[in-house]
N, C-alpha and C positions, 0 to 999 in steps of 0.2 A: 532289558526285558522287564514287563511289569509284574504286580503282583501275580493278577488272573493267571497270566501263564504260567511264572513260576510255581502258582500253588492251586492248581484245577481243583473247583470242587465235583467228587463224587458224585452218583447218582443217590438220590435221597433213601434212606432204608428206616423202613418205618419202625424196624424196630431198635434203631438209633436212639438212646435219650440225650438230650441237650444239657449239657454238664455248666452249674453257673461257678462260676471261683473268682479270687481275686487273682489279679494277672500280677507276676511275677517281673523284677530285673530283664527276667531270661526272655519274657513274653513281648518286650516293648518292641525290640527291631520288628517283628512281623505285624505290630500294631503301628508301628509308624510305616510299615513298607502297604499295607492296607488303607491307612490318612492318604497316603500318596496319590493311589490305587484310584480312590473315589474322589477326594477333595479336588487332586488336581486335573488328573487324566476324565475321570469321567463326568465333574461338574464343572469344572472350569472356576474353582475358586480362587486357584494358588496356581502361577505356573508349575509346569513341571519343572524335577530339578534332576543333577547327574547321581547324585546319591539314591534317587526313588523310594526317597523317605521323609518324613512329612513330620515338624516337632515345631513346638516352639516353647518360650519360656514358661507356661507354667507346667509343662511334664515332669520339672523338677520337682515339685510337692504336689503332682495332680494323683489319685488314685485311679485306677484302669479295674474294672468290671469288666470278666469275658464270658461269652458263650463257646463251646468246642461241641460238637459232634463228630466223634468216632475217632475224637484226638484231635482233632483239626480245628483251626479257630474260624468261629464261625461271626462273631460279633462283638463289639465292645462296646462300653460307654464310659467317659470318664468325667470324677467328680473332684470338684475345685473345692477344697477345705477353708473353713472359715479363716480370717484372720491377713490374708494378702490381697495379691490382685485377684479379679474376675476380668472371663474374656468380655463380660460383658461394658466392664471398665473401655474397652479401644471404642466404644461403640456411643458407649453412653452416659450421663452425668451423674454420681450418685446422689446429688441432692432432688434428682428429677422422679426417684424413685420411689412409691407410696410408702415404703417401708423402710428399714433401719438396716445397714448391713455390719450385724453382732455376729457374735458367737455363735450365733444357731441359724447363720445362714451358708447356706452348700450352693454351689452350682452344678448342672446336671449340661452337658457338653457334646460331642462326639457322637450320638449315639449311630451307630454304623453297623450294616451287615452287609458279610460278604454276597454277592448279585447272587447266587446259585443259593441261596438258603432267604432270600425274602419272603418267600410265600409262605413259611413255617415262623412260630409263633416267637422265634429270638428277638425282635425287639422289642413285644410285650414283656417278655421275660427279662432284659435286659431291665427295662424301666420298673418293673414289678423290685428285681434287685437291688436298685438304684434307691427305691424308698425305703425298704428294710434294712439296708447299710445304714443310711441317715438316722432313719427313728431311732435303731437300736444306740447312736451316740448322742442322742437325745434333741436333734436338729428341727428345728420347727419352721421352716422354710426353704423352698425351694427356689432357683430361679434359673432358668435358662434362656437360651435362643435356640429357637427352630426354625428349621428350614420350611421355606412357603408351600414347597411340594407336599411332605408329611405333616403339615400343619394338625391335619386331623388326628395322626395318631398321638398325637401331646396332647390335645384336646380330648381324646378317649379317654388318655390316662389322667387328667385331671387337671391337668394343667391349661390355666386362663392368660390370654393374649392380655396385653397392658394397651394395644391398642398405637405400639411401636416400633416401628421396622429398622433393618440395616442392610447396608449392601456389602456383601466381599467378594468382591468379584463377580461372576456371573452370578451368585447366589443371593438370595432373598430372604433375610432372616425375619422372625416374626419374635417379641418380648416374651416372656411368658413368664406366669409365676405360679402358686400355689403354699397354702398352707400344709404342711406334713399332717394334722390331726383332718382337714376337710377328705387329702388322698384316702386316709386311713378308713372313712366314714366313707366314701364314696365304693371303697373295697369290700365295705360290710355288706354289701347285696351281692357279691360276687365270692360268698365263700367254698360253694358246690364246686363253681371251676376254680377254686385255688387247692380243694381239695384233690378234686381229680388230676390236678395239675403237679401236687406234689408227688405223686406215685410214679409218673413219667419219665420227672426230670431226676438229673442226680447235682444235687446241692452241697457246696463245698466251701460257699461263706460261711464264716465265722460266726455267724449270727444266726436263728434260729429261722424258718422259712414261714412261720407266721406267730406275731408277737406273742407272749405268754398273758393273753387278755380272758374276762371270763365271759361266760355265756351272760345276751344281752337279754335283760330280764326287763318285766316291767317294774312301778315304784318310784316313778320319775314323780310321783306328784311330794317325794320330802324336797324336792325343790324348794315346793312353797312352805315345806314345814318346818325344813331345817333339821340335818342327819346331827346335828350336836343335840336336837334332843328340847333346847330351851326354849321354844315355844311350841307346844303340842297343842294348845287350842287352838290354833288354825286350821287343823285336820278338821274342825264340826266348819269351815267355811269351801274346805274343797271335796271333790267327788272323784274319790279314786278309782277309776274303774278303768284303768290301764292294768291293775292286777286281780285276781282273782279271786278276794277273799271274801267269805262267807259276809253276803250283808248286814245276817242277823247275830246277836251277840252268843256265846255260849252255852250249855243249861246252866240255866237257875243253881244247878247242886254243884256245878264246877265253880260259878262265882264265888257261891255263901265258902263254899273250903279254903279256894284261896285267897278270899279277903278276912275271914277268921283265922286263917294261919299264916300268912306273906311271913310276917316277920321274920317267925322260925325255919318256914320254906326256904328264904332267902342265905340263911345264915348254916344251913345243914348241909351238909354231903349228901347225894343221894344215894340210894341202896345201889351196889357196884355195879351186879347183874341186868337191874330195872326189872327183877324178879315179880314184882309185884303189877305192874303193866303186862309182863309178856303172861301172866294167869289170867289177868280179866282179858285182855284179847281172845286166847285163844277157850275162854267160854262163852263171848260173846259172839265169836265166831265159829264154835266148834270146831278146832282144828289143834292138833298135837300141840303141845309146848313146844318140842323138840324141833317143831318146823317151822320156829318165829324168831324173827333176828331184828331187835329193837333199832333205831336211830335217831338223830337230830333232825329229822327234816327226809324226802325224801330225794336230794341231791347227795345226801352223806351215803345213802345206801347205793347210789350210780356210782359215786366215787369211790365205796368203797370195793364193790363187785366187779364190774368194770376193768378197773385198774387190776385186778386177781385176777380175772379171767382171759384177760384179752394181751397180745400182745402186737408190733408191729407187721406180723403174718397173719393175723388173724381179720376174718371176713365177716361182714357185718351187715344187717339188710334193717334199715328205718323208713319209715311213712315217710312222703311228703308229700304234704309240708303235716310238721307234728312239732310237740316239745323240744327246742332250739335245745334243752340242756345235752340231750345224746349225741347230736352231733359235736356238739363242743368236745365232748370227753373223748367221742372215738377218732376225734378226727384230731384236733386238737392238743388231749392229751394224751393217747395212748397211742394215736398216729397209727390204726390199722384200716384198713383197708375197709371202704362202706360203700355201699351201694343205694340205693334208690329206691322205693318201692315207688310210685307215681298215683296221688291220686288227682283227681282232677275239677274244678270248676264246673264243666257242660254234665256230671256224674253227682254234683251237688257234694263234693268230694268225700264219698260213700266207698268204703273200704265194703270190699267183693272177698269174701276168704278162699272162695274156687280160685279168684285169681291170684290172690298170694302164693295159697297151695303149689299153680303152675310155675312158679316162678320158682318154687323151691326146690322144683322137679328141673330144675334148669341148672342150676349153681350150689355148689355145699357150702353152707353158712356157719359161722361158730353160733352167733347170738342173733338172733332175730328178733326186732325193739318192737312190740304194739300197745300205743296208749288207746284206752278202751272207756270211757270215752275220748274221742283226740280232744286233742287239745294244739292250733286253737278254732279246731273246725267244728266240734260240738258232737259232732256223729258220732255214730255207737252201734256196735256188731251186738245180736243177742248173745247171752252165755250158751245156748246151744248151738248157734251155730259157731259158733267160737272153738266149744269144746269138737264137733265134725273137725271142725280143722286141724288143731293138733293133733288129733290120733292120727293123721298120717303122717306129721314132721317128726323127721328120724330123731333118733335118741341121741343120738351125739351132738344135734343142734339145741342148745340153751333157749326158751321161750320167754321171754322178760314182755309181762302185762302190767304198764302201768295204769292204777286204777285209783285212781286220783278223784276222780268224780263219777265212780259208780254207782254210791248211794242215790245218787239224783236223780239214775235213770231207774232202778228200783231195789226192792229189797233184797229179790233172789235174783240180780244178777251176777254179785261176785263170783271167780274161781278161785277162792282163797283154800276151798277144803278139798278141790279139783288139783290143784297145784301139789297140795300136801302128802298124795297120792300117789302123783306121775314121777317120770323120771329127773325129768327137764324143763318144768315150766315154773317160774317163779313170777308171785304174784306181790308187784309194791304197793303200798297204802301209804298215803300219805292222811293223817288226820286233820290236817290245814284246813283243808277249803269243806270239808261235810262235818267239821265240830264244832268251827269256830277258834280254830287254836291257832291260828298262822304266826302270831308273835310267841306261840311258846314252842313250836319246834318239835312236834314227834310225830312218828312212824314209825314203821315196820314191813318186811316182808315176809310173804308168808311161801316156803318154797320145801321141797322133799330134802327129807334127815340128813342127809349127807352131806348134802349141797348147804343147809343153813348151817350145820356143825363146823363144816370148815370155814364157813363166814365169821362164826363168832370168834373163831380161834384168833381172828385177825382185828376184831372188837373190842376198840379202849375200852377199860372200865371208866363207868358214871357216861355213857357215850350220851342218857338223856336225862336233862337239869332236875332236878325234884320238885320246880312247881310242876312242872312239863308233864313228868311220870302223876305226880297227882291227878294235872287237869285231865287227862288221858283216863284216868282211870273211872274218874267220876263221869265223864263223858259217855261214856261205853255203857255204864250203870243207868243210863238214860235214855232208851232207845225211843220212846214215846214220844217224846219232846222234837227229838229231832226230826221222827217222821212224818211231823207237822208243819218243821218248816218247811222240808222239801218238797210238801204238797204245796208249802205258799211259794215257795219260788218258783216250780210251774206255771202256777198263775202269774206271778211277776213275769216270767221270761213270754210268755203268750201274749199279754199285754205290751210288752216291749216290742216284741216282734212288731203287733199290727200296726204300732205309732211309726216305725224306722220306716217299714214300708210304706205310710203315707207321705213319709219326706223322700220316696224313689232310690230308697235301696234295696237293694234285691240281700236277700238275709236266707240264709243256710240255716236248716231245722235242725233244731240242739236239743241233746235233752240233759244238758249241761245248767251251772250257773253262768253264763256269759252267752253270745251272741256273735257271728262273722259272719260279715256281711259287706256288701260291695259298694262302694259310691255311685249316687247315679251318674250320666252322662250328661257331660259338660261341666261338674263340677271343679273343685280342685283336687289334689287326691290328697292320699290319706297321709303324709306327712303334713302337710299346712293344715287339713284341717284338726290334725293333732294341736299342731300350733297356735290353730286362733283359738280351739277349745280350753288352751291354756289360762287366756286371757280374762276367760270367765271363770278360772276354777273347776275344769273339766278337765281329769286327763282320761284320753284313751289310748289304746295301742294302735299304733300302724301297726298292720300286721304283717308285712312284708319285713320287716324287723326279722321276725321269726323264720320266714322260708321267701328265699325269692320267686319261689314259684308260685308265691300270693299276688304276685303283682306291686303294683304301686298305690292300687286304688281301696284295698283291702282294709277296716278296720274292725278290731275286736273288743268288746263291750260289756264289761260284768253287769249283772243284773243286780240291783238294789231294790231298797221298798219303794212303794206307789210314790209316794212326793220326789222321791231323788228319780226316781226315770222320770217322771214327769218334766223335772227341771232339765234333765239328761238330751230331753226331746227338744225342749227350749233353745238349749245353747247349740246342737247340731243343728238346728233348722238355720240357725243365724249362721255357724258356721258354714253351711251349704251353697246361702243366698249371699252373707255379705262380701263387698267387692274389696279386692285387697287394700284399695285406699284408704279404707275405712276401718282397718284396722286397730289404727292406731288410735282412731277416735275412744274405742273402750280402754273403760280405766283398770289398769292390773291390780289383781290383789296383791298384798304387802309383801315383801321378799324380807328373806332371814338375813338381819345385818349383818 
């Protein structure tokens, strides 16, 4: 009697989750009476045999990955560890093979589901577990053979044909290989369904269900600068406007402080509380002491609220596409449960507060994330109609406004002295990108007495450097200065805007320092043209980086002074037009030895 009949599967129940584990001593007779099952009886690669069980020599040291739903085994796949044979050895020569077979190479094998569960997602899942086993022992190559029927689904997952067949039996293998870091990079547009996907399933590897990696930022241009530090004049030869820092320099009154005192700055503790930042805050804001909770950046204040408030039951409603950092955190590291808010392209992706509102009327949220302007779609809700909206979200749901780049859209849009008031909304500042400080690191939020009181309780002392609390202070001391430049960056960003669209992008109205904007049609999309922008000293952001529901074709574009967009227009126009052959003709600028 065969497997099938010995072991019927069920009728599918959807509310069944698919259990991933390593398979067990105990597990193999049914994973070899299933090899049998399929390899022999229903492809015809092995005859059948009287045992109706199916092994050969490497299950002595092979490892077995299984799927089970509702206790039942539903799928396997098994991985060939470095250091002996591969099945692909009976097949093939290893000197024929482009690569080396070391230490860091695994083969991926078997991958099989039982017929009654194909149409459900176990062999993605199967393969999804197959690369997190590897990574996490530090494997940097994959290689298998697949069958010519599911060619496709190897080739979904990542994995590249070499362009070399075998025969066993009735069956038709196809090479395939793969680097572990390109899988890994290929999985990074596919974070939304691995999140959803972890809530489903129940996960019972040893290993963690997505690497402990951080949110992907922009910055890529110290490339060319070199993250040791030792040649910083190259930054006056490239154009960073993959990240979002303030083009213009400082005030004048933060420079002359800190280049008259660096020294002593450098060599001093700073005051424990940053007592003296959180007073001039909150008179340049008019808003209590009591409701300002200083930090390093405005990532230290995600991580550090976040992580206190939320836990793995807890419910969670973000923009998308918005700031990559929040999902990281809730999804990632605090692994609670996050939903979607959807905004959309054909909408010029225009956050609607009626429609949020309905949505809240739907489902009870702990924390509900709106960057205000987003980021990195530029858009921007007024502060009244903002403040309509929350007077109907209940008391018990947390309001977190990130307001990052509000000064840009005007003076009296913050709710920082709105937040200070209410029960449940907290308001984050970041001073980076509207003072000019992004290399010195401070922020603050600004949120009601109780809510910042138990924040601080949980608040390193010195959480921000003493040049940092200085330049912050003299910053704030300067409101003039600043809101002259954000009248010049409008005129920058308008100016930018009409140039992108005479090279046939279609560009989303920001009233931000940066720009998102689409590639026109028939170009290449917005990873290559990242990559040839490179080549001149250009970086931008794919923006699809940030949300996959940007697309492929999506780039986003800090705004700088008149000469640098000028040049900005130069290198995309070339980027747009030139033909990949051609690439290689331009000469790279100089790389950090």
């Amino acid at each position: 009697m065969d497997y099938a009949r010995q072991n019927p599967v069920p009728p599918p129940d959807s509310h069944s989750k698919i259990t991933l584990s390593l398979a067990e001593d105990a597990d193999r007779p049914e994973i070899y009476a299933l090899r049998h099952q399929v390899y022999a009886l229903e492809l015809g690669q092995h005859p059948p045999n009287s045992t109706a069980r199916l092994s050969d020599s490497l299950d002595a040291h092979n490892i077995y990955l299984k799927a089970s739903i509702a206790g039942r085994l539903a799928g396997f796949i098994s991985i060939t560890l470095p250091g002996g044979s591969y099945s692909v050895d009976k097949y093939f020569a290893r000197q024929d093979f482009p690569f080396s077979f070391d230490e860091n190479l695994y083969e991926v094998r078997l991958l099989t589901v039982v017929p009654g569960h194909r149409r459900l997602a176990v062999a993605s899942l199967l393969m999804y577990a197959v690369l997190r086993w590897i990574e996490a022992r530090g494997g940097t190559r994959i290689v298998a053979i697949g069958r010519r029927d599911v060619l496709s689904l190897y080739r979904k997952a990542g994995l590249q044909p070499l362009g070399r067949t075998a025969q066993s039996g009735a069956v038709t293998y196809d090479l395939l290989t793969a680097e572990v870091a390109d899988l890994r990079k290929k999985l990074g547009r596919r974070q939304q369904t691995l999140g959803w996907l972890q809530h489903r399933i129940e996960w019972r590897l040893n290993v963690p269900f997505q690497p402990p990696t951080s949110c992907c930022h922009g910055g890529a241009f110290f490339e060319a600068i070199g993250e040791d530090f030792q040649h910083l004049e190259r930054a006056q030869d490239i154009i960073s406007a993959d990240v979002l820092d303030a083009w213009f320099p400082p005030s004048p009154n933060v420079i002359s402080v800190i280049s008259q005192h660096l020294p002593s700055l450098l060599r001093t503790s700073p005051p424990t509380a940053c007592g003296g930042m959180v007073r001039a805050i909150a008179r340049a804001r008019k808003v209590p002491i009591e409701c300002i909770v200083p930090a390093a950046g405005s990532s230290e204040l995600i991580f550090l609220a976040f992580r206190e408030w939320l836990g793995q039951h807890s419910r969670v409603l973000l923009l998308d596409p918005s700031y990559g950092e929040y999902a990281h955190v809730t999804e990632r590291i605090v692994r609670c449960r996050v939903d979607r808010f959807p905004l959309s392209l054909a909408d010029g992706y225009e956050l609607h507060p009626a429609a949020l509102a309905a949505q809240l009327a739907i489902a009870a949220y702990d924390l509900v994330v709106i960057v205000n302007p987003n980021s990195p779609t530029g858009r921007h809700v007024g502060r009244r109609s903002l403040q309509d909206f929350l007077s109907f979200v209940p008391a018990q749901t947390r309001v977190w406004i990130d307001e990052t780049y509000v000064d840009y859209a005007g003076p009296c849009e913050s709710l920082e002295a709105f937040a200070a008031q209410s029960q449940n909304v907290i308001v984050c500042k970041s001073m980076s990108k509207v003072y000019a400080l992004s290399g010195a690191r401070a922020a603050y939020l600004c949120a009601p007495a109780p809510i910042a009181r138990a924040l601080l309780e949980i608040t390193p002392p010195w959480a921000v450097s003493l040049p940092a609390q200085v330049a912050a202070v003299k910053a704030l001391e300067d409101p003039e200065y600043y809101a002259s430049r954000y009248q010049e960056t409008r005129l920058l960003r308008e100016a930018l805007d009409v140039s992108l669209r005479t090279l046939g992008f279609d560009v989303i109205p920001s009233v931000a320092n940066f720009l998102l904007c689409v590639l026109p049609a028939g170009s290449a999309d917005a990873a290559m043209i990242s990559r040839r922008c490179r080549v001149r000293g250009l970086y931008v952001r794919d923006a699809g980086e940030i949300s996959p529901r940007l697309g492929t074709r999506a780039l986003r574009i800090a705004v700088k002074d008149e000469a640098t967009n000028e040049r900005i227009i130069e290198i995309l126009k070339w980027a747009v037009q030139v033909e990949t052959r051609r690439e290689s003709q331009a000469e790279p600028l100089p790389r950090p030895a």
